[in-house]
Backbone atoms as SQL, in Angstrom:
CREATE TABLE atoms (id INTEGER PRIMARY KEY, chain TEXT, resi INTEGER, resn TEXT, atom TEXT, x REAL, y REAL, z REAL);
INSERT INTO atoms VALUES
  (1, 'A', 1, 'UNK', 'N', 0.824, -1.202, 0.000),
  (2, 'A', 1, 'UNK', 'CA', 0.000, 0.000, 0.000),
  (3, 'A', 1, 'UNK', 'C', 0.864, 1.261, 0.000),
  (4, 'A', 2, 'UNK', 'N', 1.917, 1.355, 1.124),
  (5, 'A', 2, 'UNK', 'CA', 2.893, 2.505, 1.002),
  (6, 'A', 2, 'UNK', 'C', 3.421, 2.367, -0.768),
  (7, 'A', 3, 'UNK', 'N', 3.730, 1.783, -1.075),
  (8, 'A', 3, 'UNK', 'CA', 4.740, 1.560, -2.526),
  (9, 'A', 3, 'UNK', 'C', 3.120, 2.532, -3.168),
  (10, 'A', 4, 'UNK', 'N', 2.094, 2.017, -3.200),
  (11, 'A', 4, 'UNK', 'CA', 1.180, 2.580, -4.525),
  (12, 'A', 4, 'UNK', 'C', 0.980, 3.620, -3.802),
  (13, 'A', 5, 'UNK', 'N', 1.216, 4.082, -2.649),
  (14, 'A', 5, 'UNK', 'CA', 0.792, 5.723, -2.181),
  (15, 'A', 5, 'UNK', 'C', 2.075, 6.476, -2.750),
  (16, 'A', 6, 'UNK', 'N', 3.644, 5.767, -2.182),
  (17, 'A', 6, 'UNK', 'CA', 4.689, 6.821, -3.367),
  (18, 'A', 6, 'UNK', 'C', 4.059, 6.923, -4.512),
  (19, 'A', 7, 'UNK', 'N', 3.873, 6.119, -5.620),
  (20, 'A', 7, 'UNK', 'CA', 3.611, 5.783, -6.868),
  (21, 'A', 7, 'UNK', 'C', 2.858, 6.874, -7.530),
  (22, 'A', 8, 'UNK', 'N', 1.688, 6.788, -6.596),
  (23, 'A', 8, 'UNK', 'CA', 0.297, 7.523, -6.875),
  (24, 'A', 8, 'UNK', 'C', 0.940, 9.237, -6.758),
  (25, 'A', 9, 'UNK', 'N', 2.112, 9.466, -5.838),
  (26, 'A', 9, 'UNK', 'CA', 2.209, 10.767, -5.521),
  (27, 'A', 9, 'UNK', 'C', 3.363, 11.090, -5.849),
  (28, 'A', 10, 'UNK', 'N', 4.294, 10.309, -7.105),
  (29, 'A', 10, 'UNK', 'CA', 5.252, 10.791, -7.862),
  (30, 'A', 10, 'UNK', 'C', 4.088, 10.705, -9.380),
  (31, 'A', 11, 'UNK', 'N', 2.961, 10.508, -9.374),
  (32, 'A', 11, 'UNK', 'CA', 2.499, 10.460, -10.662),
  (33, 'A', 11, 'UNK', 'C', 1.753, 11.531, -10.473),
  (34, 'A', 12, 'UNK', 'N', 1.147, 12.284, -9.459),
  (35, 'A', 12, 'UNK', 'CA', 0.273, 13.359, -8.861),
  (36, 'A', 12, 'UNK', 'C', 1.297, 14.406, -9.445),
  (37, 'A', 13, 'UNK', 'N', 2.524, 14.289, -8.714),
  (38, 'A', 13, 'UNK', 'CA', 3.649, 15.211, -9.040),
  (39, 'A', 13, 'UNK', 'C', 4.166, 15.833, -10.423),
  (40, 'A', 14, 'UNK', 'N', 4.261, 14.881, -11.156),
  (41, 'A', 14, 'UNK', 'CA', 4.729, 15.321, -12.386),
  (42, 'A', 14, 'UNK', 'C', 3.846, 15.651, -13.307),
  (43, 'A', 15, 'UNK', 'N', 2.220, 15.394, -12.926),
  (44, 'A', 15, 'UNK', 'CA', 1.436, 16.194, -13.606),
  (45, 'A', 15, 'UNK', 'C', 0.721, 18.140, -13.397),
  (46, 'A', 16, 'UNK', 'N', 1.555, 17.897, -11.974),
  (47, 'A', 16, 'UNK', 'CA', 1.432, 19.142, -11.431),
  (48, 'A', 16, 'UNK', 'C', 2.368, 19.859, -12.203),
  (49, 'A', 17, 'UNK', 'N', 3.685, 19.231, -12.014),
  (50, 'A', 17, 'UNK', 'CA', 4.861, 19.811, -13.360),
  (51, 'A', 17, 'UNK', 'C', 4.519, 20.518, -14.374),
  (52, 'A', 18, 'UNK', 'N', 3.213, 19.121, -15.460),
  (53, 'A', 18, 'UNK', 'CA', 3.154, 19.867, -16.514),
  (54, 'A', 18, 'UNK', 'C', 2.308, 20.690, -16.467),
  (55, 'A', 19, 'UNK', 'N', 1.344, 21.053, -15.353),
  (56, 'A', 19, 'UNK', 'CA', 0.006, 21.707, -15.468),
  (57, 'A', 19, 'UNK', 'C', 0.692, 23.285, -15.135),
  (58, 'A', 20, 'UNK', 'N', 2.072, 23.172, -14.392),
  (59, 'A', 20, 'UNK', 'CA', 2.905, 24.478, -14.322),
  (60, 'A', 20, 'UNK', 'C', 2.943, 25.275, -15.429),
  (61, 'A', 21, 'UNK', 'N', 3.540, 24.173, -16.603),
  (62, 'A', 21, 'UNK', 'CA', 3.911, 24.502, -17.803),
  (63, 'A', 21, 'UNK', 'C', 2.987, 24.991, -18.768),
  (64, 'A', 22, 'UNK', 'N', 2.325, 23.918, -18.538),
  (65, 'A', 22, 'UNK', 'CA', 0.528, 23.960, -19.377),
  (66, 'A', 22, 'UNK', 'C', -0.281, 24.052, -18.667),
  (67, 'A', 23, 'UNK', 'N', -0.930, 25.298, -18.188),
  (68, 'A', 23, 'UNK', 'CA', -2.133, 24.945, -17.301),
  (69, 'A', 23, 'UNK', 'C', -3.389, 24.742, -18.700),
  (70, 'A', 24, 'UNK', 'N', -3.209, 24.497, -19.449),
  (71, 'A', 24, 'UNK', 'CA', -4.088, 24.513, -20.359),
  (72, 'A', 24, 'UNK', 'C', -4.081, 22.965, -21.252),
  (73, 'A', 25, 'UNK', 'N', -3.483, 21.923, -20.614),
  (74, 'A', 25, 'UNK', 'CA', -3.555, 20.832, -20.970),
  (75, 'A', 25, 'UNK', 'C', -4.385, 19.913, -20.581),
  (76, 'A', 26, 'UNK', 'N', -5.424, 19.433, -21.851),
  (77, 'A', 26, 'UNK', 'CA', -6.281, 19.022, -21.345),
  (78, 'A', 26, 'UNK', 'C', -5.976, 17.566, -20.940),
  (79, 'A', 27, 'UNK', 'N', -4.790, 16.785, -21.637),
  (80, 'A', 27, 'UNK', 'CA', -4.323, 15.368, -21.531),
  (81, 'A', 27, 'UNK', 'C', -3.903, 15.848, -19.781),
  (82, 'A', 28, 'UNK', 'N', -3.361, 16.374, -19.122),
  (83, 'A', 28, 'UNK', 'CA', -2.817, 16.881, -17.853),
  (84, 'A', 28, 'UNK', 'C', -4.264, 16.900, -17.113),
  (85, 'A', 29, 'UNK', 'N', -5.045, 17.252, -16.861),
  (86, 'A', 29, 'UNK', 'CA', -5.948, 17.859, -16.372),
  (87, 'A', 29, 'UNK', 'C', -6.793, 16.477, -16.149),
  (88, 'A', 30, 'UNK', 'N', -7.026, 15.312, -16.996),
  (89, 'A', 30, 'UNK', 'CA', -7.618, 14.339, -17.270),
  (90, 'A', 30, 'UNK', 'C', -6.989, 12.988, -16.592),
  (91, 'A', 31, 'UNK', 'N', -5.476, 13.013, -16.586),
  (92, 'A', 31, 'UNK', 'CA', -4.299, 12.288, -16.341),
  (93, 'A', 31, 'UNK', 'C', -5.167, 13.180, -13.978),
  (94, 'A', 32, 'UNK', 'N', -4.903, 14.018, -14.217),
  (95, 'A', 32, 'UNK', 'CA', -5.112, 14.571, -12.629),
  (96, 'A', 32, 'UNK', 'C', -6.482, 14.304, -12.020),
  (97, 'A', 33, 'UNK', 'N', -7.292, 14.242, -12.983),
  (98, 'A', 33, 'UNK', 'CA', -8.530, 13.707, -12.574),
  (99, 'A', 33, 'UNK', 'C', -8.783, 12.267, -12.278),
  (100, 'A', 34, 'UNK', 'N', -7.987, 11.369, -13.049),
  (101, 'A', 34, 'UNK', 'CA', -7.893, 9.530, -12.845),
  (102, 'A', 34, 'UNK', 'C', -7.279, 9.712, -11.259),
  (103, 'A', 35, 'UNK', 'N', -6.136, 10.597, -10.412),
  (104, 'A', 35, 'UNK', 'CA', -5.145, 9.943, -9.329),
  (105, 'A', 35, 'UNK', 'C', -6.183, 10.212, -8.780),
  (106, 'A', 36, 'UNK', 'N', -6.821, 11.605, -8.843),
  (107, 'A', 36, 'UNK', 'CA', -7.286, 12.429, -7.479),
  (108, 'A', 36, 'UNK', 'C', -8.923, 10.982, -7.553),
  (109, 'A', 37, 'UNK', 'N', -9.296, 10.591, -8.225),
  (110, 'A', 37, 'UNK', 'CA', -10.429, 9.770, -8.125),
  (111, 'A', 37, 'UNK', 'C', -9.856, 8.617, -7.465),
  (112, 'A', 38, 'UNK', 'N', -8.509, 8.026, -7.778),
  (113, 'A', 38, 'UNK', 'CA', -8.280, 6.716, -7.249),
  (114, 'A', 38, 'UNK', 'C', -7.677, 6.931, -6.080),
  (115, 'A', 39, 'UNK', 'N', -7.630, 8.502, -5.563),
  (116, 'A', 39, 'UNK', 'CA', -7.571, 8.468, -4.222),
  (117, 'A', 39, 'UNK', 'C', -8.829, 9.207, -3.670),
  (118, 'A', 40, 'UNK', 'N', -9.601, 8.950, -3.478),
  (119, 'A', 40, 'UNK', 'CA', -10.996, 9.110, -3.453),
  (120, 'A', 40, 'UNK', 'C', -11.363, 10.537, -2.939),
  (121, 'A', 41, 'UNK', 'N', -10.721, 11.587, -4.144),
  (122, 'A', 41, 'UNK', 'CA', -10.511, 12.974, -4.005),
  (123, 'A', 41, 'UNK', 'C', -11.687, 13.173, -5.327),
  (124, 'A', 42, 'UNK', 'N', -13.118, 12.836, -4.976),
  (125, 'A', 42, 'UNK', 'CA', -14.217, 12.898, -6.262),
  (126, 'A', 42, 'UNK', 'C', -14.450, 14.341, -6.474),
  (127, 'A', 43, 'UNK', 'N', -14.723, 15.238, -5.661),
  (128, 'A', 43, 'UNK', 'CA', -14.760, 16.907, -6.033),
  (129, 'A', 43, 'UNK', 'C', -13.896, 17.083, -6.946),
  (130, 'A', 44, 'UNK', 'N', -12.404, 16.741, -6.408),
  (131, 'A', 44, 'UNK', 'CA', -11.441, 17.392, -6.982),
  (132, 'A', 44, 'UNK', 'C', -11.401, 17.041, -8.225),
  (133, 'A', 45, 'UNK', 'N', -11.531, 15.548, -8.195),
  (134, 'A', 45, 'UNK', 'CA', -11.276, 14.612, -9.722),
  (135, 'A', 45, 'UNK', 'C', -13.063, 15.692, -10.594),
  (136, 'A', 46, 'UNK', 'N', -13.764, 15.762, -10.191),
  (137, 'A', 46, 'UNK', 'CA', -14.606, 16.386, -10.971),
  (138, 'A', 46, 'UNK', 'C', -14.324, 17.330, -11.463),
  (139, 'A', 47, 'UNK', 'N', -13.465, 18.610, -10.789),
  (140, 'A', 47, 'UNK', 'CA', -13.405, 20.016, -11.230),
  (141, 'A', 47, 'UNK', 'C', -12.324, 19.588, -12.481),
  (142, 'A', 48, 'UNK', 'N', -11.484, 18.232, -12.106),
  (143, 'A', 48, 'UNK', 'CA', -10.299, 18.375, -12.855),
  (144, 'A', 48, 'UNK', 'C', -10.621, 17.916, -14.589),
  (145, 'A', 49, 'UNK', 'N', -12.107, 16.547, -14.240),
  (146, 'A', 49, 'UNK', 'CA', -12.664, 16.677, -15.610),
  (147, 'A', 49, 'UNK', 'C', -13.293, 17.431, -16.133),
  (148, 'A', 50, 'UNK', 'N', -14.145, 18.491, -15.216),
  (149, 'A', 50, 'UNK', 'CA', -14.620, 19.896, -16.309),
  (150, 'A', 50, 'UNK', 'C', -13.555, 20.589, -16.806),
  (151, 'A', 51, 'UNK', 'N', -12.688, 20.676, -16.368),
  (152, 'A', 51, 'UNK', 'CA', -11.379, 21.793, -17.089),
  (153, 'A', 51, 'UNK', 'C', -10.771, 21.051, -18.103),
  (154, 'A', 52, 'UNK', 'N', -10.793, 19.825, -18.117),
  (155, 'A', 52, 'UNK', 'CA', -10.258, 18.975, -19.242),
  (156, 'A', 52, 'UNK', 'C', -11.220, 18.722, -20.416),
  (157, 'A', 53, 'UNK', 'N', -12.573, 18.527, -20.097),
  (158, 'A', 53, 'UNK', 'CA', -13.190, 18.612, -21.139),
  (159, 'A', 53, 'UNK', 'C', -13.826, 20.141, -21.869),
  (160, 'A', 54, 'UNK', 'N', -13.193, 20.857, -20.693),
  (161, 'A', 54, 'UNK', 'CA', -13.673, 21.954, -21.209),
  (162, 'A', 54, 'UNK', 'C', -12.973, 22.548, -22.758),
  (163, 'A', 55, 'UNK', 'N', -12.217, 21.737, -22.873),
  (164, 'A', 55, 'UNK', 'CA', -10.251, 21.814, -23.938),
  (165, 'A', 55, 'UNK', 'C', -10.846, 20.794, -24.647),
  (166, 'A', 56, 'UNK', 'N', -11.653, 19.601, -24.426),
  (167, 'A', 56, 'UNK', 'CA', -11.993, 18.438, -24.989),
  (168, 'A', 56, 'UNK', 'C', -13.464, 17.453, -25.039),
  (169, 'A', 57, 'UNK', 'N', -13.753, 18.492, -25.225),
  (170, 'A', 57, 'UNK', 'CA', -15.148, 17.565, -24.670),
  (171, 'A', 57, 'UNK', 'C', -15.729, 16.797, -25.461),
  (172, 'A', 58, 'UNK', 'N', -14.830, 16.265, -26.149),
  (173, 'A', 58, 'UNK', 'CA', -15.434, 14.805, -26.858),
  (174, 'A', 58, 'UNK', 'C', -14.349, 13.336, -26.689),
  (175, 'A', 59, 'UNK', 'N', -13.786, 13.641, -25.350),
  (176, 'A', 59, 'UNK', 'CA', -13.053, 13.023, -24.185),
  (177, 'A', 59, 'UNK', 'C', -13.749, 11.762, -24.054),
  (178, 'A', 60, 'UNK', 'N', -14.135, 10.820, -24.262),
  (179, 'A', 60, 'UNK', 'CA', -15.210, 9.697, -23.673),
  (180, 'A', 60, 'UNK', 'C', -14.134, 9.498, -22.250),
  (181, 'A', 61, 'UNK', 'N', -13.236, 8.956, -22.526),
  (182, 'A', 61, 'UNK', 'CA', -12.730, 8.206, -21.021),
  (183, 'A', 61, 'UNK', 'C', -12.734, 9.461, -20.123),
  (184, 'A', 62, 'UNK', 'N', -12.232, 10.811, -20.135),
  (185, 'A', 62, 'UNK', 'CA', -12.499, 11.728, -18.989),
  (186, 'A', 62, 'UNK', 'C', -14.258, 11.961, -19.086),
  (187, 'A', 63, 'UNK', 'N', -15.098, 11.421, -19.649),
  (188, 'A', 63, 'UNK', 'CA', -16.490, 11.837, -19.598),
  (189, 'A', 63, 'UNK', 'C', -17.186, 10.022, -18.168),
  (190, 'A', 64, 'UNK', 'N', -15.952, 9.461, -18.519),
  (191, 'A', 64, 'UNK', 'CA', -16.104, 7.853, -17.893),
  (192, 'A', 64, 'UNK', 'C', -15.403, 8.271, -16.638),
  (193, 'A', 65, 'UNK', 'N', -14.443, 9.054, -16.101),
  (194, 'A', 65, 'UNK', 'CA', -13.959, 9.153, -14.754),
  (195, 'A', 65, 'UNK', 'C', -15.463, 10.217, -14.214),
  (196, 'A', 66, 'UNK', 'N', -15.406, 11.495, -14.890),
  (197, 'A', 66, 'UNK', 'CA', -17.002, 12.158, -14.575),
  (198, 'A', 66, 'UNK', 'C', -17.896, 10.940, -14.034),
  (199, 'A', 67, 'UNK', 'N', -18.116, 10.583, -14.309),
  (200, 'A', 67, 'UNK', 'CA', -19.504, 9.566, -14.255),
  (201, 'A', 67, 'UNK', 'C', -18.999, 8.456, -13.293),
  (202, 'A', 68, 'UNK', 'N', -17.682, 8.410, -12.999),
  (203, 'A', 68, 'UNK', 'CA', -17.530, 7.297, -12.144),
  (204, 'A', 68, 'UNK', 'C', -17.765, 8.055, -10.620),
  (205, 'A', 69, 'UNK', 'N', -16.907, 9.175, -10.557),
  (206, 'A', 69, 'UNK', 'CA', -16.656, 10.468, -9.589),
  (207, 'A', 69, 'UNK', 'C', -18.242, 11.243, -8.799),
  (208, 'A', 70, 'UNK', 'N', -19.208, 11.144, -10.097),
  (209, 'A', 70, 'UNK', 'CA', -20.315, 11.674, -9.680),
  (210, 'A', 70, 'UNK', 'C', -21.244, 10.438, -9.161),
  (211, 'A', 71, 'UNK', 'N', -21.188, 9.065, -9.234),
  (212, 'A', 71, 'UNK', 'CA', -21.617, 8.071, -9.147),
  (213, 'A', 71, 'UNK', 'C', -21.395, 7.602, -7.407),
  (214, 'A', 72, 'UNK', 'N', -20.114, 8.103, -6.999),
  (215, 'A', 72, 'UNK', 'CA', -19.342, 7.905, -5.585),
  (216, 'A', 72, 'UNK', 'C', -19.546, 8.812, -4.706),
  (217, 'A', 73, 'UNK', 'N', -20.215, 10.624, -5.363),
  (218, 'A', 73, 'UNK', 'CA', -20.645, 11.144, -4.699),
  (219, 'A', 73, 'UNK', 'C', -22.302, 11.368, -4.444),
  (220, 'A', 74, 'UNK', 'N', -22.689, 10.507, -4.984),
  (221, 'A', 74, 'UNK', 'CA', -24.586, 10.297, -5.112),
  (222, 'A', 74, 'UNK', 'C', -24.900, 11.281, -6.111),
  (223, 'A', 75, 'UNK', 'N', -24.894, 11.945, -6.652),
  (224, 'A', 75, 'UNK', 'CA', -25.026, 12.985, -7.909),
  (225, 'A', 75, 'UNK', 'C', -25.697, 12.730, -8.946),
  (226, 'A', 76, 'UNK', 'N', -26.775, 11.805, -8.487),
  (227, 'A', 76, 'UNK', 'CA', -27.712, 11.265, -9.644),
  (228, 'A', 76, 'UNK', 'C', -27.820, 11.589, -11.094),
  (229, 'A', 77, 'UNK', 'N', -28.679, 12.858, -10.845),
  (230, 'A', 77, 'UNK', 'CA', -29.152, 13.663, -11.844),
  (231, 'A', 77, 'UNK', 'C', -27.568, 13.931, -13.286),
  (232, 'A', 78, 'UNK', 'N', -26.682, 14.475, -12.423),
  (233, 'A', 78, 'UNK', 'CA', -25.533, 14.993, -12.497),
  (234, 'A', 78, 'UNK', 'C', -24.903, 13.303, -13.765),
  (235, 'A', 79, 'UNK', 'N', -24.983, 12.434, -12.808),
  (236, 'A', 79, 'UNK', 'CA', -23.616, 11.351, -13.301),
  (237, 'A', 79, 'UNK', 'C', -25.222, 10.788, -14.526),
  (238, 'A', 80, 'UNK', 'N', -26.063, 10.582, -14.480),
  (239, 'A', 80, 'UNK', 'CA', -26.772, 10.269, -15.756),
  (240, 'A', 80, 'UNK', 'C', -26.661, 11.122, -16.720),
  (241, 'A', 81, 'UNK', 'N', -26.517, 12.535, -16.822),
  (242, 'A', 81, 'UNK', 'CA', -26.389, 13.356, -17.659),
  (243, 'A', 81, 'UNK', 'C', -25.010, 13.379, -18.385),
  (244, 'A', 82, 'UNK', 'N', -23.688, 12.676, -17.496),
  (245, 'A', 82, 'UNK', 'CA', -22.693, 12.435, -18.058),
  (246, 'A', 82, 'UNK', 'C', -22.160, 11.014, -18.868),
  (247, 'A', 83, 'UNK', 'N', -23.178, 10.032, -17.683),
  (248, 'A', 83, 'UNK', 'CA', -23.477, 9.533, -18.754),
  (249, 'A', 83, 'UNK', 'C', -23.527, 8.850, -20.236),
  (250, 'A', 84, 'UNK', 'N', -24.832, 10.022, -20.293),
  (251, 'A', 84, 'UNK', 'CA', -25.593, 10.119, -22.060),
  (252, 'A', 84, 'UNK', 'C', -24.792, 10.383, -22.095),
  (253, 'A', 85, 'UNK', 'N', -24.095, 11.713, -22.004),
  (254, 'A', 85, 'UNK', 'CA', -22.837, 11.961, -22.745),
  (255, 'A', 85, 'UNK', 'C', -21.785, 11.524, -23.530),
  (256, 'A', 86, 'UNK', 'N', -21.161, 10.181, -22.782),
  (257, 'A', 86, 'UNK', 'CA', -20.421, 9.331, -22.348),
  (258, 'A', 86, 'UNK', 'C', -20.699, 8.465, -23.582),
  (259, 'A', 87, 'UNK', 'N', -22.293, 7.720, -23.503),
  (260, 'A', 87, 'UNK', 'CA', -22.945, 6.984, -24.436),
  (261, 'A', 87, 'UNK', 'C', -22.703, 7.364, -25.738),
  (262, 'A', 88, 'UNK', 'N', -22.998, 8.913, -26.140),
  (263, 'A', 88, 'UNK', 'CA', -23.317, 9.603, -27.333),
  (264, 'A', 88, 'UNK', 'C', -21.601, 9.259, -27.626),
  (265, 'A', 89, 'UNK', 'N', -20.478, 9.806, -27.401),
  (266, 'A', 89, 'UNK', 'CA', -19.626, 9.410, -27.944),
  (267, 'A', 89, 'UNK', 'C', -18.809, 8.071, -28.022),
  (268, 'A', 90, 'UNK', 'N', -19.606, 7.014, -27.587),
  (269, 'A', 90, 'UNK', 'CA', -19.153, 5.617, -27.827),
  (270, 'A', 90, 'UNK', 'C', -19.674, 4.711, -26.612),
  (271, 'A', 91, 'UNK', 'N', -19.419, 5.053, -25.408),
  (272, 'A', 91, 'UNK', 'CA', -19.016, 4.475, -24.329),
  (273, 'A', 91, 'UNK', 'C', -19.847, 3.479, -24.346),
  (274, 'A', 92, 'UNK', 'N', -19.771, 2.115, -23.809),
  (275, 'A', 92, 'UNK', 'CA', -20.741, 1.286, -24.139),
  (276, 'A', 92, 'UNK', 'C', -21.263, 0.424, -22.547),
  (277, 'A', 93, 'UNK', 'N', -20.147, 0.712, -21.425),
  (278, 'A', 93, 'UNK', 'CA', -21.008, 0.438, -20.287),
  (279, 'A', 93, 'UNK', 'C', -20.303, -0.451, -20.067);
């Protein structure tokens, strides 16, 4: 568990790097939204997929962390609407 908490927080790290560089990367922003979800940081991982799809919003897999993120925080309305979304560009469930 310690080994995947370094892991998780040298991979947290170097996307902070590029988001220095690029705060406008949406691959960065999407990449920050997967850690902060698999450390069960769902707000955060949410804000981090609106800013990423906001650059991309025909993202299916950051439209699939959305929907996983809003799913963990009860967000009904919210994670069905992402969803369709999700659906409309491929996602199949």
């Amino acid at each position: 568990m310690i080994d995947n908490l370094d892991s998780t927080d040298r991979m947290l790290a170097s996307v902070e790097r590029e988001l220095e560089k690029n705060p406008d990367s949406w691959e960065a922003q999407a990449a920050k939204a997967d850690i902060l979800f698999s450390l069960g940081m769902y707000g955060l991982a949410i804000q981090c997929c609106d800013r990423s799809l906001a650059q991309n919003p025909d993202n299916v897999l950051t439209w699939v962390t959305k929907v996983a993120a809003l799913k963990k925080l009860g967000r009904k309305e919210e994670e069905e609407a992402a969803l369709t979304r999700a659906m409309e560009l491929g996602y199949k469930g």
